[in-house]
Backbone as JSON, one array per atom type, in Angstrom:
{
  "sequence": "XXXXXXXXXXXXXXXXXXXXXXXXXXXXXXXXXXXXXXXXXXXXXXXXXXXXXXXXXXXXXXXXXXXXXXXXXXXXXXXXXXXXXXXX",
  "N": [[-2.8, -20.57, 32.5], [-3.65, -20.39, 35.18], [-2.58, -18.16, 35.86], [-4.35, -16.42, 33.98], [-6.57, -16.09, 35.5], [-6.15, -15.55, 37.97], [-5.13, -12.96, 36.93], [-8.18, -11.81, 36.39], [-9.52, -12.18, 38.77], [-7.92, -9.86, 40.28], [-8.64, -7.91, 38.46], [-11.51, -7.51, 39.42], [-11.2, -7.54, 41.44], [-10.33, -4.42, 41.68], [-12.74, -3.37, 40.47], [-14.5, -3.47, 41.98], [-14.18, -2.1, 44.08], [-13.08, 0.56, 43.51], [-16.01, 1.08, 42.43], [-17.15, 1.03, 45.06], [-15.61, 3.22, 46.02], [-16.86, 5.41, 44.71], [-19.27, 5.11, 45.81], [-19.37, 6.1, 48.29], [-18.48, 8.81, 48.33], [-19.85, 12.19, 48.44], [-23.21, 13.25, 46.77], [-24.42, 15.85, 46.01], [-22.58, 19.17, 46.58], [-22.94, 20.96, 49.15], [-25.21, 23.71, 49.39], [-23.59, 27.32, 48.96], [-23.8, 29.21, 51.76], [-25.44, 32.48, 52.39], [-23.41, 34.57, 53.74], [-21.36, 33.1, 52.85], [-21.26, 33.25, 50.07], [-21.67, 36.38, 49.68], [-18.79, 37.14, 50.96], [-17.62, 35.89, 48.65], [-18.53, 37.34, 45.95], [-18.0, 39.69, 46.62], [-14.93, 39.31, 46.61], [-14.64, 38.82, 44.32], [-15.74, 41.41, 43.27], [-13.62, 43.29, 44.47], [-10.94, 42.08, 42.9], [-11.35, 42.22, 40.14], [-11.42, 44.94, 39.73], [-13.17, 47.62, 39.54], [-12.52, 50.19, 40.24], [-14.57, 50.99, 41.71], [-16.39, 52.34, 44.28], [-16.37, 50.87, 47.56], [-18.86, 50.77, 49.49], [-20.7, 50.54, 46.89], [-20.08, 48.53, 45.91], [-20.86, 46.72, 47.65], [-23.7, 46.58, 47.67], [-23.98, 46.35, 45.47], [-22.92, 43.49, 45.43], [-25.24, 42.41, 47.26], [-27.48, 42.82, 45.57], [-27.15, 40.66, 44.04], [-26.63, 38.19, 45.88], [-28.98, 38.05, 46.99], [-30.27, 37.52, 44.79], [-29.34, 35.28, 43.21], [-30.11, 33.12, 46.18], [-32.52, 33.07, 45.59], [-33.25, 32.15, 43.01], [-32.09, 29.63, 43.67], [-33.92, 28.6, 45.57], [-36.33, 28.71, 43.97], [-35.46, 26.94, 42.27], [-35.48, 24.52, 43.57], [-37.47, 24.02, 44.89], [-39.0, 23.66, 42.46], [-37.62, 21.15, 41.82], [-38.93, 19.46, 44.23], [-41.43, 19.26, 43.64], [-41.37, 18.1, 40.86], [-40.05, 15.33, 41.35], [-37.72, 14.79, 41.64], [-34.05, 15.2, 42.36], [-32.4, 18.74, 42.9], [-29.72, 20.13, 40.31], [-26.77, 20.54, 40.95]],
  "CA": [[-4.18, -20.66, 32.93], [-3.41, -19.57, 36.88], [-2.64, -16.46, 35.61], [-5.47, -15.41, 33.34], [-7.41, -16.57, 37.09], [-5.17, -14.72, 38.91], [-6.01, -11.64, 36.67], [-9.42, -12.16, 36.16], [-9.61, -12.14, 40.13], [-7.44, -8.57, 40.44], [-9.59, -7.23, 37.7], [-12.75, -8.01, 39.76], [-11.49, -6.57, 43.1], [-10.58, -3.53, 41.85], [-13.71, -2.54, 39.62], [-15.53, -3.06, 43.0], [-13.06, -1.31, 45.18], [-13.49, 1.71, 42.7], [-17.32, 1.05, 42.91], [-17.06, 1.78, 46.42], [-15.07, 4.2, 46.49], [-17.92, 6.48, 43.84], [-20.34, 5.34, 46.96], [-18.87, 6.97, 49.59], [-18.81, 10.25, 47.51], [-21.57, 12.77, 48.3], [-24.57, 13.29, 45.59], [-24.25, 17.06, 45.63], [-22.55, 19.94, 47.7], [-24.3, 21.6, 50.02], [-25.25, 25.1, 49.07], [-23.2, 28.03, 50.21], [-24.29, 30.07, 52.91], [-25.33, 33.54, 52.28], [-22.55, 35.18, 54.1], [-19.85, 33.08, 52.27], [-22.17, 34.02, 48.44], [-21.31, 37.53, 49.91], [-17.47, 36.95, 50.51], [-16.93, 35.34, 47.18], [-18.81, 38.46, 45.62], [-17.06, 41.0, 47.44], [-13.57, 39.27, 46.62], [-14.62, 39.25, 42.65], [-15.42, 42.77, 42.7], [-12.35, 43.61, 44.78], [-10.52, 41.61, 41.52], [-11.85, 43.0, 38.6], [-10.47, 46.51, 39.83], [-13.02, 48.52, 38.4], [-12.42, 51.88, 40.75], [-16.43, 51.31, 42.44], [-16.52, 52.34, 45.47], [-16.67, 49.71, 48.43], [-20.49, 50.74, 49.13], [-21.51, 50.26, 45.66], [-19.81, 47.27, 45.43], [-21.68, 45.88, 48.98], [-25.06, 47.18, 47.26], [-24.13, 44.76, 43.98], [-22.89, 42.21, 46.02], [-26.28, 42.02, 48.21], [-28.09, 42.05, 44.76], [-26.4, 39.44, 43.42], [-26.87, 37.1, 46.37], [-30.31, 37.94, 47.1], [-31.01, 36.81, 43.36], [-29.08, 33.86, 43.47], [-30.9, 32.6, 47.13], [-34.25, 33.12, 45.02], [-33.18, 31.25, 42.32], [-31.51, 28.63, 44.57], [-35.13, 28.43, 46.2], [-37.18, 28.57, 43.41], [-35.26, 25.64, 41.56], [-35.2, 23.51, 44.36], [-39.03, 23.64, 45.07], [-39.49, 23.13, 41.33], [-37.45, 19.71, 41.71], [-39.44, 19.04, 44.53], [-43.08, 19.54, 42.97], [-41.39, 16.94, 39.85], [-39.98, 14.51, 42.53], [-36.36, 14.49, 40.83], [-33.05, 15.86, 42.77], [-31.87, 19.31, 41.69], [-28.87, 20.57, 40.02], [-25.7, 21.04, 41.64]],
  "C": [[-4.33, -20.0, 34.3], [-3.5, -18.51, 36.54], [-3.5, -15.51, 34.92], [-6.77, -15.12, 34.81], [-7.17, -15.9, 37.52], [-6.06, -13.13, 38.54], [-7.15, -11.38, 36.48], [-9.76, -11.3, 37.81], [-9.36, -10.43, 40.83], [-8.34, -7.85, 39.55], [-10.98, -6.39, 38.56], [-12.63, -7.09, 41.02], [-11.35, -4.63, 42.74], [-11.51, -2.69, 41.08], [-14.3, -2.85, 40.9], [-15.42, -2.27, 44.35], [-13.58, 0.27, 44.49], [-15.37, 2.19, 42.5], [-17.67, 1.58, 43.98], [-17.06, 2.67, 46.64], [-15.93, 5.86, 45.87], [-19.1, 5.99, 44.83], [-20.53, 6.39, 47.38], [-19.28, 8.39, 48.9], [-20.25, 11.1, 47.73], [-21.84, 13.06, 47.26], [-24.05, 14.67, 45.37], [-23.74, 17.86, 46.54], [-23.32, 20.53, 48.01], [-24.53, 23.18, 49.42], [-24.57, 26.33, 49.88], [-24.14, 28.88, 50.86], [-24.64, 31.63, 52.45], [-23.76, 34.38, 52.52], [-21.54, 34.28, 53.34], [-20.53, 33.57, 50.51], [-21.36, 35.27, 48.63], [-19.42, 38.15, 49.86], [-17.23, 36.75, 49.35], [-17.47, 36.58, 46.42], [-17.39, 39.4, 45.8], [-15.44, 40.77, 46.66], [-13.73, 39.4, 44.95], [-14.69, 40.75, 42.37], [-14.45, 43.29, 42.67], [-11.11, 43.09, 43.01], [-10.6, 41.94, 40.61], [-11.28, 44.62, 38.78], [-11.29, 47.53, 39.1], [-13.59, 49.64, 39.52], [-13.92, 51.86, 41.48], [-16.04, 51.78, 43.85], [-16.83, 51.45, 46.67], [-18.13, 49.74, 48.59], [-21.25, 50.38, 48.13], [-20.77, 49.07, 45.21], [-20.49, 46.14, 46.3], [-23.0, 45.91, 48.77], [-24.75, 46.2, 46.16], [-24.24, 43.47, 44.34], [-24.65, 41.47, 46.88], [-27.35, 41.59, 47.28], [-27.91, 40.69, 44.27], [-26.87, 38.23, 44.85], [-28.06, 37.05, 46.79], [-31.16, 37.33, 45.69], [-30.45, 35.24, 43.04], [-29.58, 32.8, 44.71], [-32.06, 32.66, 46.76], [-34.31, 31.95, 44.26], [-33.03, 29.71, 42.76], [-33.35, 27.5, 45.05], [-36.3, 27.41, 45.21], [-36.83, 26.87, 42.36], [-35.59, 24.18, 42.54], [-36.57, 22.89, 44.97], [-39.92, 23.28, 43.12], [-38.91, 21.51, 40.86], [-38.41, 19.31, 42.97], [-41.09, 18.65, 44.41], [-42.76, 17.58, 42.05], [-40.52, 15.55, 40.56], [-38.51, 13.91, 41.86], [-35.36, 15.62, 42.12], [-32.94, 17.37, 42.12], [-30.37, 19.38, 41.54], [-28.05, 21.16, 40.9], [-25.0, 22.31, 40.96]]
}
C-alpha cells in the first residue's frame, strides 16, 4: 500500500516538473534578421555548386529575402487582423 503512495506521489511530481519545464519554453522563434536570411542564402547557393557567378548569386539571394520579408510581413498582419498568433 506505501508503495503504490509512494508511486502515485513520484508520478505526480514529475508530470508537473515536465509541465514546467514545456512553460519555460518560448512560443515561437524570433524571426531571422535580414542579413542572417542573406547568409543562409548565399551559403545554399555556394552548396549547390551550380558554376553562377557570385553577383548573380547576391542578385537571387536579395530576391529571395526580399520575398520572404514580404511574406513574413504580410502573414503576420493577417494573424493580427484575425487576433490568432502566427506560424512559426
Amino acid at each position: 500500500m506505501n508503495r503504490s503512495i509512494v508511486s502515485l506521489m513520484l508520478a505526480a511530481a514529475l508530470a508537473c516538473a515536465s509541465a514546467q519545464a514545456r512553460a519555460d519554453e518560448p512560443a515561437a522563434q524570433p524571426a531571422p534578421t535580414k542579413h542572417q536570411m542573406m547568409k543562409d542564402c548565399m551559403a545554399k547557393q555556394k552548396a549547390s555548386d551550380g558554376g553562377m557567378p557570385k553577383q548573380d548569386m547576391k542578385k537571387n539571394c536579395k530576391d529571395v529575402t526580399k520575398t520572404e520579408s514580404e511574406n513574413a510581413k504580410a502573414e503576420k498582419e493577417t494573424a493580427d487582423e484575425a487576433g490568432t498568433p502566427p506560424h512559426p
